[in-house]
N, C-alpha and C positions, 0 to 999 in steps of 0.2 A: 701626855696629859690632855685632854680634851680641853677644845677651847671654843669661846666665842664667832660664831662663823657672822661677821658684819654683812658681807657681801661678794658678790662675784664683777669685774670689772674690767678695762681693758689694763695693760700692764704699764702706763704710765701714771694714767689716774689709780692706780691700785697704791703707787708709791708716792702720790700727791699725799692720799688717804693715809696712810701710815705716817707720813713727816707730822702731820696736825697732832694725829694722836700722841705722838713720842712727845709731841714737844710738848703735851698736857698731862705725860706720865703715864700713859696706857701703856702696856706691854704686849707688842703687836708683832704676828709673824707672817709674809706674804708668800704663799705657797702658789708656785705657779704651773701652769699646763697649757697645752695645746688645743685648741676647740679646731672643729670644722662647721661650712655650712654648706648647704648643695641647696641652689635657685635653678629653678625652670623657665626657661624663657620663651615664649612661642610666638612664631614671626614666620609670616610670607614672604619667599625671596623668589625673585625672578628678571626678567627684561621689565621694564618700565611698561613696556606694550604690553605684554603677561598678566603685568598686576593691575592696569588699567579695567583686562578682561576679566578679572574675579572679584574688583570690589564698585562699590557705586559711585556713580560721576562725583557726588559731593566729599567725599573720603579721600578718591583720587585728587581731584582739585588741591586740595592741601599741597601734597607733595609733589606735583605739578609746580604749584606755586614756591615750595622750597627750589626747586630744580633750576628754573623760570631766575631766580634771583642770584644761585651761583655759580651761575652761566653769565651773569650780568655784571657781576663783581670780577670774576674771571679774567672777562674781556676788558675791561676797567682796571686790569692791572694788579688788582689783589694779589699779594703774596703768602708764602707758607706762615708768615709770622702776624699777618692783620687781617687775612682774609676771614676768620671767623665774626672778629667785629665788623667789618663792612657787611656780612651778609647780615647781621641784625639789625641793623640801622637802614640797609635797604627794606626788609622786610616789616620794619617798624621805627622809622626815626624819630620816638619819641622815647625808647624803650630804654637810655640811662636813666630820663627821670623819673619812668614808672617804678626803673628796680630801686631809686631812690627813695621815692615815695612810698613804696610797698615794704622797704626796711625800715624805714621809720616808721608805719602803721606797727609793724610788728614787735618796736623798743619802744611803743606807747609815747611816743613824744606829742599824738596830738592830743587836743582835747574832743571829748565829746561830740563837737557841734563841728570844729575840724576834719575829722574822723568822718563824719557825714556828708559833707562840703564835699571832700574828696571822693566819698563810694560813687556821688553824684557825678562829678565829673570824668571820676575812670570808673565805669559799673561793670567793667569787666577783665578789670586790671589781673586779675590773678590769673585766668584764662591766656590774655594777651604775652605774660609771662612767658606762660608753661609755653607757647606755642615758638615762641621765637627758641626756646630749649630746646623745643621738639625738633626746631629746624636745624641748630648746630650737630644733633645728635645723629639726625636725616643723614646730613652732607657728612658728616666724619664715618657713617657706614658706608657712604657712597665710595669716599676714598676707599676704603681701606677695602672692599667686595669687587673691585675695580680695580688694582693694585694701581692708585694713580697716584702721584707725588706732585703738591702745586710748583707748578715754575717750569715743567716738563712739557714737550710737544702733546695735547691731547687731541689731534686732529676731530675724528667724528667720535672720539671715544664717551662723550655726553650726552649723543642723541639719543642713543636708547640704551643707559645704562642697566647694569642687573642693581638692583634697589631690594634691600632688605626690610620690613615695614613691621609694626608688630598689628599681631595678630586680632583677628575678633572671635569672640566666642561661636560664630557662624562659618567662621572657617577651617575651621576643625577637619573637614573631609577636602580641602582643597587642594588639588596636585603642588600647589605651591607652598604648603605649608613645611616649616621647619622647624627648628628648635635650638636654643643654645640651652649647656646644663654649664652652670660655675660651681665650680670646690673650689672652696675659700679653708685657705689655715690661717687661724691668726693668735699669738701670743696673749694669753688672759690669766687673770691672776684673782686668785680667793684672799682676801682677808681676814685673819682671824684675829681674837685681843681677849687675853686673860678676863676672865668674865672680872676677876676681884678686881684688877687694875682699874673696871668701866667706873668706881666708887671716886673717881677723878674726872669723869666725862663733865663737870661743872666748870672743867680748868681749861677747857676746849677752844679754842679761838672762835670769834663768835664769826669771824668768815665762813668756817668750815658748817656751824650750824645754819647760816644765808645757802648754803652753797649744795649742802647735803643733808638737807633737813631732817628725811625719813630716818640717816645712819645718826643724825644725834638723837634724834627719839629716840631709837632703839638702846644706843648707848647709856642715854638718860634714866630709862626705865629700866634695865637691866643693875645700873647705877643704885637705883632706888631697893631694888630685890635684895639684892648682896648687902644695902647696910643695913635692910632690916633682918637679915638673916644675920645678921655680924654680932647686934645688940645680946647680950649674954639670957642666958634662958637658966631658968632654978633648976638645977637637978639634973637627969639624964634624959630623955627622950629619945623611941624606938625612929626608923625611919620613917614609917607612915605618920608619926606626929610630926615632924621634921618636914616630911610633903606636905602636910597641912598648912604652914607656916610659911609653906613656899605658895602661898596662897593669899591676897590682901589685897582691902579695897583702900584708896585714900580719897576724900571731898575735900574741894577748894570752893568755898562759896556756892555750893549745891553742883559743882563740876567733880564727877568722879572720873575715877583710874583704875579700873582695874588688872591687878599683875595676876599671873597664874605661871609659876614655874613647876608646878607639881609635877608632871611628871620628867621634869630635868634632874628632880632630887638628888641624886644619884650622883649626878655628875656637880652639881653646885656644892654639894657636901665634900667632895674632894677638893674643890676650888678653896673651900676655909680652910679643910685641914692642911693642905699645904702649906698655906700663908698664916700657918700658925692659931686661925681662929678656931676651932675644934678640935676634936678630937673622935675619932670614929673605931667602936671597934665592933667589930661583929655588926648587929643590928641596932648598938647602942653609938648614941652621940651623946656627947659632954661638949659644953662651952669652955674652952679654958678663961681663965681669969685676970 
């Protein structure tokens, strides 16, 4: 029996989505499958000295400067388990309270005039972010292109590391250019729900309407279809009168709605007659009573 297809999701929140509905009386089935994705990644890898000689002094600088700092942390005794936070704090020891400040910009806790106070003060806080990311991302390639393990003898093995960097649109033809590809699998899950059952989407917890707004519209309006198709009709009607009826505007205070399930007919018509509201034979429907 064909059903309501709400969404496609990952396989935990697929079963969030399902508990809300049950518990408001929807009759909901989560069909699950496997997806893939393939990402392209493009990146110069080479000696430190290498990649010095293909990109320009201000690009190099950067990761000179990441190098520059965990070499400095290193020697400072940084271990496998703090070394990433000392290299941020070397490279910007203000950078807890920007990520502080820059979370709360983003849960709206300030106001207005707040809000500006601050762009003023950090005017390039988003930047200063990303970069200090850029650097743990840097050194965690370095380990790993270097099979180096913190806490091991690294004699001169950080002079002139092989350094992996991503790439610029200009480097395209560069002997140093590489590439990583990711195949990702990962478990996903479609949601479906008896279109007649959605004639309960009003019984829905209103978390779930906060939280998944677009899926209770749909619900709500699909809601709205099915009980005006439920209302009894005089007499028989072919299916193209029955499409037609799958068809309706509603006004709130000069705020219209319009539903169009006409060409669903088909399938919404088996949805009554199941549930006992119709009756279908041939090209004829009957309301029962």
């Amino acid at each position: 029996m064909p059903m309501f297809k709400l969404g496609e999701y990952d396989l935990d929140e697929a079963r969030d989505i399902a508990d809300y509905l049950r518990d408001a009386g929807l009759k909901v089935d989560i069909r699950t499958f496997t997806d893939c994705q393939i990402e392209l990644f493009h990146y110069l890898e080479g000696k430190m000295s290498e990649i010095k000689e293909e990109i320009d002094e201000k690009r190099f600088g950067r990761y000179a400067r990441y190098m520059d700092a965990f070499r400095k942390v290193l020697a400072e005794g940084a271990t496998a388990e703090n070394y990433s936070d000392k290299l941020e704090l070397e490279l910007d020891p203000q950078v807890k309270e920007k990520r502080k400040i820059f979370g709360e910009m983003l849960e709206g806790r300030y106001s207005d005039e707040e809000r500006e106070a601050k762009s003023r003060e950090y005017p390039d806080l988003m930047w200063e972010l990303m970069d200090v990311s850029n650097a743990r991302s840097f050194v965690d390639m370095v380990l790993e292109r270097n099979d180096i393990q913190i806490g091991e003898f690294l004699g001169v093995r950080l002079d002139d590391p092989i350094v992996r960097i991503f790439a610029d649109d200009e480097d395209d033809e560069s002997r140093l250019a590489r590439t990583t590809t990711v195949f990702t699998v990962d478990p996903r899950a479609e949601v479906f729900v008896d279109e007649f059952t959605a004639i309960f989407s009003e019984e829905i917890d209103e978390e779930f309407e906060e939280e998944y707004h677009e899926e209770y519209a749909r619900l709500f309006f699909l809601g709205k279809l099915i009980s005006e198709l439920a209302e009894p009709s005089s007499g028989k009607v072919d299916m193209e009168a029955f499409a037609k009826r799958c068809e309706f505007q509603m006004e709130n205070r000069g705020n219209l709605l319009e539903i169009d399930g006409s060409r669903a007919a088909e399938e919404l018509a088996r949805s009554l007659e199941k549930n006992g509201i119709i009756k279908v034979k041939g090209d004829s429907i009957k309301w029962r009573r």
